[in-house]
C-alpha positions, 0 to 999 in steps of 0.5 A: 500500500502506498505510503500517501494513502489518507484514510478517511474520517469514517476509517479514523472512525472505524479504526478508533472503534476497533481500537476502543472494544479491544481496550473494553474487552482488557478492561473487562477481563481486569474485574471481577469475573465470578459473578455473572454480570461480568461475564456476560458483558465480557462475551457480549463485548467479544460478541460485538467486537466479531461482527465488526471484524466480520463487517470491516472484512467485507469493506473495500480493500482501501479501508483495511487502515495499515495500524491504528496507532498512525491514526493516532499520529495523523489526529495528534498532528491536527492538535487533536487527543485521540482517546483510548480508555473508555471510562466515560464514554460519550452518547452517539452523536445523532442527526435527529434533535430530540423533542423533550419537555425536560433535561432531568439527569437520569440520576435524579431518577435513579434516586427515587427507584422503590415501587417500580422495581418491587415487581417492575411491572406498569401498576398505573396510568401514565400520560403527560402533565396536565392529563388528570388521574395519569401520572406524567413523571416518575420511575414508572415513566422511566420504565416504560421509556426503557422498555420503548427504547427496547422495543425499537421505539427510541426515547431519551430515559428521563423519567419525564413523559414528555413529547417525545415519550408521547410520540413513541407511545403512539407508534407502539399503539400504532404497531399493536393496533390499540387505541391511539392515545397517548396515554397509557392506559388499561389495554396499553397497560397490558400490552407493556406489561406483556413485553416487559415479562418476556424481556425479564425472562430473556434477561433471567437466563443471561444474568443468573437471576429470576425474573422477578428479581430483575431490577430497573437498573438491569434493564438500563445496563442491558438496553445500553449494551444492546445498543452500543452505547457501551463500547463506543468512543466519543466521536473525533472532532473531524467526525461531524453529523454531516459527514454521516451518509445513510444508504442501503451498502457500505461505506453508509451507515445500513443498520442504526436507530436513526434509519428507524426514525426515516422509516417513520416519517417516509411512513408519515408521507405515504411512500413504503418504508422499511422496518426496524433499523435496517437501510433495505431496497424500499427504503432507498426507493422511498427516499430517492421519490422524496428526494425528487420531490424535495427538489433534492439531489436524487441519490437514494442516500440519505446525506446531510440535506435530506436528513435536514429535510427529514428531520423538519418533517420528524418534528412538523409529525410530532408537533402535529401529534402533540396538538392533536392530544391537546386540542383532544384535552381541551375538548374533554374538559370543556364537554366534561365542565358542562355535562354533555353527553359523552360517547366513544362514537363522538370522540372518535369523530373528533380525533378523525376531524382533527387528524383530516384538518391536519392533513390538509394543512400540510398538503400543498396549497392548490393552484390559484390559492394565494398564501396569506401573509399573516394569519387574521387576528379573531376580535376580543370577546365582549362580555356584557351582561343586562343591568336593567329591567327591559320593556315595551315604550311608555314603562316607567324605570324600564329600557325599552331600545338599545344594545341590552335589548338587542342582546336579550332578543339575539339570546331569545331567538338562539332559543328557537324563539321567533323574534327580530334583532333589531333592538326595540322591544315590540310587541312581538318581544313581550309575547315571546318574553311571555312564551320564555317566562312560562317555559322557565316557570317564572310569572308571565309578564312579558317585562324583563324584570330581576328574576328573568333577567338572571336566567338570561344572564346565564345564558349569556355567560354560557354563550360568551364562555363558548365564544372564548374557547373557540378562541382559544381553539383557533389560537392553538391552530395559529401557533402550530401554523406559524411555528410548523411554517406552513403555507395557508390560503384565505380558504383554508383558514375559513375552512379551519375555522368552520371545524373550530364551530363544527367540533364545539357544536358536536359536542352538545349532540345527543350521540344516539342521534344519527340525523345529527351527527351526519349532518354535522361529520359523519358521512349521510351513507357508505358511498365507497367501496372500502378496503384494508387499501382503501379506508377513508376514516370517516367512511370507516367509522361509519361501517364499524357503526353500522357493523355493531347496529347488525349485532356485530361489536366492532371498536370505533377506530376508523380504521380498517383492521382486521377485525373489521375485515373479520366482521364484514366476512361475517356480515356476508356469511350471514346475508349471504353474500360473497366473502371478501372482507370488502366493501362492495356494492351489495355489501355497501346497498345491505349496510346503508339500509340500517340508515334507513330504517334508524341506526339506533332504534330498539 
């Protein structure tokens, strides 16, 4: 080999790391090898060292480096320490800037380790702050983030159920067909539960200990080691995030948690993607489309500025997930405050309107459609009240015209009262004050006295509370917009703020009454054929609707899984019809006849 041979920063790196597991296996072999905790991190290191051996083998004959110690030479002259004692090794150095509502030392975890670990099993609901009757910190948290991390699912270990927690525990439930939540409750729960008690078996027979002596801090250990953290150096100073390219052969990086995270947000844009942590065919694929699209360099690899592309749309993902479940939040709690009536079928309306807006904000705008400059600014809510008895002209110490009895008739006529709002108090008025009076059981005097004035005042109180939740609904929507950067025209603002109204005044509906509800989201009939590849979620909603009126319990998801396709396979058997498990036409014609005939009658 010529002596000018420069090797590259990522054989530096390669070297260095062949280096550095060496020098842990020495380390290693210097402790205490009688318990079996040693040993195993002894043959888990030999392990590892051997398929990068193997690995570095395959590679081009020019990444063979001659001697590592010239390495050491070549970064000492570029007035840089290369380390080989690994006391203290650095985290991996990763292209994706992790979302998370906290920086709590693990340490400070670790102090607290009690309940969790007399049993180390997930015992109760946790959510994020804020969310009542969940737990949003705390050594449960902490497990539940070790044992995502284990399942494929990386999330930063601080014990903290922040945003990232919250995004790592949809795609679990994505990946597990449960409800998609975010919070961890009881299917969730038992889900969890499930994997940890197999992950402690595994672990039982590698350790020598039972299962229910694994402890929190065993599982920290293992997961690190399974991961590499252990044995990696800290980067050379000339090893930037830059430099690391991401494709399917070498010198790219195949096989790294990051190329996880591209799977996701390929998944997020509709194109196939792989599994796990493998960089196979599809996802090169995938990723030469997006790039295409991008208006990048079409190389199917992904380089610094397809990462940075990716890495927009990571968090564009999981501030739009986060929005969800705090619009979601606000709207339970402002239905639960008024007692409205509660239904799953509603909510799961509510999330699929939400989920639709989301969608549509994010996708381009159409030709013709202009960007709005600045989003328009919705005009404080006034909140006056009556002060003053109100009635026909000619009554002493009474107002008869002006704003307080054009709010009185505005209030009236919400009521489904028939009266004009034109601020005089007619005789049309005092009738219908009349027809009030007798519905609330007040005397019926037609004039706006003390008494009837204080049911109108809670009336307008209720009215102007609505005004100001709406309000604060579309200044949610403004700081997603504004902070995600997306491009909004004057119709899709108009169109957001039409969902705004449309998700307030579904909650106050009766969630038996069908007429209502189709009227307001759902749609007023099966008008698709649906399918596993064909689903959209409100057509969806509404088959699994109709589906559990037939007498065949089906989960509101709107999603079409496999146990929808189950029950449509078993509406088919029954009426006879030909068994697909989709949505055809003489299935669809059968289904939207239980429309006719009242969704919800006995």
């Amino acid at each position: 080999m010529s002596s000018d041979f420069k090797p590259s920063p990522d054989q530096i790196d390669e070297a260095l790391a062949l280096r550095a597991q060496l020098d842990l296996i020495l380390a290693a072999l210097g402790k205490d090898r009688s318990n079996a905790s040693s040993i195993a991190e002894i043959n888990y290191l030999k392990a590892s060292l051997g398929r990068r051996i193997v690995a570095h083998q395959k590679m081009p004959t020019a990444a063979k480096i001659p001697g590592i110690s010239r390495q050491h030479s070549l970064l000492a002259k570029a007035g840089q320490t290369p380390v080989s004692t690994p006391s203290s090794p650095a985290a991996p150095v990763t292209p994706f800037t992790k979302i998370s509502d906290s920086n709590q030392p693990e340490s400070d975890i670790k102090s607290e380790l009690s309940e969790v670990e007399q049993g180390l099993k997930f015992k109760q609901q946790l959510g994020k702050a804020g969310q009542a009757d969940h737990v949003s910190k705390g050594e449960e948290v902490l497990l539940l983030q070790i044992l995502l991390g284990h399942l494929g699912l990386p999330v930063n270990p601080s014990g903290v159920f922040d945003l990232g927690t919250i995004q790592a525990v949809r795609n679990f439930q994505i990946k597990a067909k449960l409800p998609v939540t975010s919070l961890i409750e009881a299917k969730s729960r038992e889900a969890l539960n499930t994997h940890l008690e197999a992950w402690k078996t595994q672990l039982s027979s590698l350790l020598g200990k039972a299962p229910e002596s694994i402890t929190l801090e065993d599982l920290q250990n293992t997961r690190k080691r399974r991961t590499g953290s252990l044995p990696t150096l800290p980067e050379p100073k000339t090893a930037r995030v830059s430099e690391r390219v991401f494709g399917p052969n070498p010198p790219s990086i195949n096989d790294a948690p990051e190329v996880e995270r591209i799977h996701r947000v390929l998944k997020y844009l509709g194109l196939p993607s792989g599994k796990g942590t493998r960089y196979d065919a599809q996802t090169y694929a995938s990723v030469r489309k997006f790039q295409a699209n991008s208006r990048l360099k079409v190389t199917g690899l992904v380089d610094s500025l397809t990462l940075q592309a990716l890495e927009t749309l990571d968090q564009r993902q999981q501030a739009a997930g986060h929005l969800s479940d705090e619009l979601l939040s606000q709207l339970r709690q402002y239905a639960g405050a008024r007692a409205y009536p509660d239904a799953e079928l509603k909510w799961q309306i509510v999330s699929l309107l939400l989920q639709n807006l989301i969608t549509e904000l994010e996708s381009p705008l159409a030709a013709g459609q202009r960007q709005l400059e600045t989003l328009p600014e919705l005009q404080s809510v006034e909140q006056p009240l009556l002060n003053h008895d109100l009635g026909p002209l000619g009554q002493v110490g009474m107002i008869s015209q002006g704003l307080e009895v054009e709010r009185l008739q505005e209030t009236l006529k919400e009521l489904g009262y028939a009266i004009k709002s034109q601020g005089h108090f007619d005789l049309q008025t005092l009738g219908e004050v009349r027809r009030y009076q007798q519905a609330q059981g007040l005397p019926a005097t037609g004039i706006v006295d003390e008494a009837t004035r204080a049911t109108i005042n809670k009336l307008l109180e209720q009215r102007y509370a609505e005004a100001q939740f709406y309000k604060t609904l579309v200044e949610s929507w403004r700081q997603f917009l504004n902070n995600a950067g997306l491009n909004v025209s004057e119709l899709r603002w108009q169109g957001l703020l039409e969902i705004c109204k449309k998700l307030m005044a579904l909650l106050k509906l009766d969630p038996d009454d069908l007429e209502q509800l189709q009227a307001l989201a759902l749609p007023q009939r099966l008008s698709e054929d649906l399918s596993p590849t064909h689903a959209p979620a409100l057509q969806v909603l509404l088959l699994q609707v109709l589906l559990t009126r037939a007498g065949l319990q089906t989960e509101l998801t709107g999603v079409f899984d496999s146990e929808t396709t189950a029950h449509v396979r078993s509406y088919q058997t029954q009426h006879k019809l030909p068994m697909t498990g989709r949505v055809d036409a003489r299935t669809r014609e059968g289904l939207n006849q239980l429309i006719a005939i009242g969704l919800f009658d006995d």
